[in-house]
C-alpha positions in Angstrom: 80.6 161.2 43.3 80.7 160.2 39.4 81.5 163.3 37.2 80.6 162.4 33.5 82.5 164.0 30.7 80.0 164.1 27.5 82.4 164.5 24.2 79.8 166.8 22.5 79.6 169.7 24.8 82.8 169.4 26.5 80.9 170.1 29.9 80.6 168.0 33.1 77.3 166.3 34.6 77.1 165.1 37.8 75.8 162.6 39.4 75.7 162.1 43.3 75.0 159.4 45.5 75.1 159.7 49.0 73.7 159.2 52.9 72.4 161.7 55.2 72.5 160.5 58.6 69.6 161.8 61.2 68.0 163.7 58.0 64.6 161.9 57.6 63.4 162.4 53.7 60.7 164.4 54.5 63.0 167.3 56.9 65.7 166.8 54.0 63.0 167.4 51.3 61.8 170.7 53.6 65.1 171.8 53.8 65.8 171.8 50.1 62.4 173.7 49.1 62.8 176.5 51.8 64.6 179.4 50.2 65.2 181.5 52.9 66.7 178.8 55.3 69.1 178.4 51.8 70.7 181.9 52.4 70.9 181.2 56.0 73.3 178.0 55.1 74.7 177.8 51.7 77.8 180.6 51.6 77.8 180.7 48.2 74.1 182.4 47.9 74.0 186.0 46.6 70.6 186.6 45.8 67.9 184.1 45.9 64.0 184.5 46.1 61.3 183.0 44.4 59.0 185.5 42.1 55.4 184.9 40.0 55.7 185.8 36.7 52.6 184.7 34.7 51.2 182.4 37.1 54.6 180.5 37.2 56.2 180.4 39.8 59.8 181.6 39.2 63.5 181.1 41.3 66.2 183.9 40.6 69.0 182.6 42.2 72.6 184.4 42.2 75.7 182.4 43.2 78.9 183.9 44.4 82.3 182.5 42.5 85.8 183.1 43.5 87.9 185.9 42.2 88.4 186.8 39.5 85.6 185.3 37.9 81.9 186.7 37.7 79.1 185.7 39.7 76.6 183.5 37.8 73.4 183.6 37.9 70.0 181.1 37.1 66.6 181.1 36.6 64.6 178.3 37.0 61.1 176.7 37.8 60.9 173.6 39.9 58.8 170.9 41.5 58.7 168.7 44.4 56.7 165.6 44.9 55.8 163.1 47.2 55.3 159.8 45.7 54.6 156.3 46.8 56.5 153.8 44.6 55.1 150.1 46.2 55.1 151.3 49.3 57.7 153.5 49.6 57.8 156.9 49.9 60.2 159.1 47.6 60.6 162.9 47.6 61.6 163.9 43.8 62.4 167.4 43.3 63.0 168.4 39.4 64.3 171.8 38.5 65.2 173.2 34.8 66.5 176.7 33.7 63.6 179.2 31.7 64.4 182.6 29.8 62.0 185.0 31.7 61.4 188.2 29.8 60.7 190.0 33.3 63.9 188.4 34.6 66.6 190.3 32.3 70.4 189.1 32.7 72.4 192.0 34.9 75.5 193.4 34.0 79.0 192.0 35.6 76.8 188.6 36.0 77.1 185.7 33.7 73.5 184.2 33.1 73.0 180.3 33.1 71.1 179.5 30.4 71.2 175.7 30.7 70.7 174.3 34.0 68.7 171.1 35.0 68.5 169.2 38.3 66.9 165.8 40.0 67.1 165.1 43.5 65.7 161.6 44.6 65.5 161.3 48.2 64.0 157.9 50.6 64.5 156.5 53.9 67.8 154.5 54.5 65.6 152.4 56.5 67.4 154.1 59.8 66.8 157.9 60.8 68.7 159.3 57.5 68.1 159.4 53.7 69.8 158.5 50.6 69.9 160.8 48.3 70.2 160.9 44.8 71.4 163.9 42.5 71.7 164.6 39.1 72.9 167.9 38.2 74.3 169.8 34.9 74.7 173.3 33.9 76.8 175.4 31.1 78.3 178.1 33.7 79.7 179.9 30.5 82.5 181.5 30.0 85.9 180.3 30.7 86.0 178.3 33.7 89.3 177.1 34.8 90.6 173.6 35.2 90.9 174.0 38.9 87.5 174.9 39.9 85.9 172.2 37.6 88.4 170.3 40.1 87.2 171.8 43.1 83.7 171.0 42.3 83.8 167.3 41.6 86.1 166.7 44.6 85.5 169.2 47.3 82.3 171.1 46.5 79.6 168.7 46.2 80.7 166.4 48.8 80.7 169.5 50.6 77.4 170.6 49.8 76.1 167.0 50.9 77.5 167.9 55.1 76.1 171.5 54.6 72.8 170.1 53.7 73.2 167.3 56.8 74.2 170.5 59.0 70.8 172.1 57.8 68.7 169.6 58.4 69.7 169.6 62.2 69.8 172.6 62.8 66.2 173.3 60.4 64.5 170.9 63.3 65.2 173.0 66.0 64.1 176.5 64.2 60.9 175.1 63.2 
């Protein structure tokens, strides 16, 4: 896990790299897309549903943090794509935050205004995947020292075994 540390905004990007054994790319890429399996996994969803507004589709997702702080929430469009790059095949997902007029910040919950994400993901030439993630967002507000902490070392690593755990058990609900 490298966390980056741009001067200008003060804020932390992220950039992951990292196996997942027995996930194939495609079940990993399936697994990422499906919303629902999401709540079903990832603790730290509140809310989360996908919603058309103006032909776009639209992602409202709201994640629980710790106490004392307030919950934050994001809305975002995103894509997922198969592509062949000679001869292999690579799952790319891109996601980006969008100000949706219908989609009006609630009170108590701190809005994320800038949010973007890339997620690479091919074979490891076994069973599993690598996987590639870049990730940044301006949670606002005053976030403490020891949750920026938490995040680079505990959280994403984290994240990466939930999504593992997922994956297995997304093959035997399907």
């Amino acid at each position: 896990l490298l966390a980056l540390f741009p001067q200008q905004s003060g804020l932390y990007e992220y950039k992951i790299f990292g196996g997942l054994a027995d996930c194939p790319p495609k079940l990993c890429a399936d697994v990422y897309m499906d919303l629902d399996f999401r709540k079903e996994w990832d603790q730290y969803v509140k809310e989360l549903y996908e919603e058309t507004y103006d032909g776009e589709k639209v992602i409202y997702w709201e994640v629980k943090y710790p106490f004392p702080l307030s919950n934050r929430d994001y809305v975002y469009i995103r894509e997922c794509r198969e592509m062949d790059v000679d001869g292999r095949k690579i799952w790319v997902v891109l996601a980006k935050s969008v100000a949706v007029p219908q989609c009006p910040e609630k009170p108590g919950i701190i809005r994320v205004k800038s949010y973007k994400q890339s997620l690479v993901i091919e074979s490891d030439g076994k069973a599993g995947s690598k996987v590639y993630m870049y990730y940044f967002d301006n949670p606002g507000g005053m976030i403490p020292s020891w949750l920026v902490n938490w995040a680079a070392k505990s959280g994403v690593p984290a994240f990466l075994k939930d999504i593992q755990k997922a994956c297995l058990n997304y093959s035997k609900s399907t």
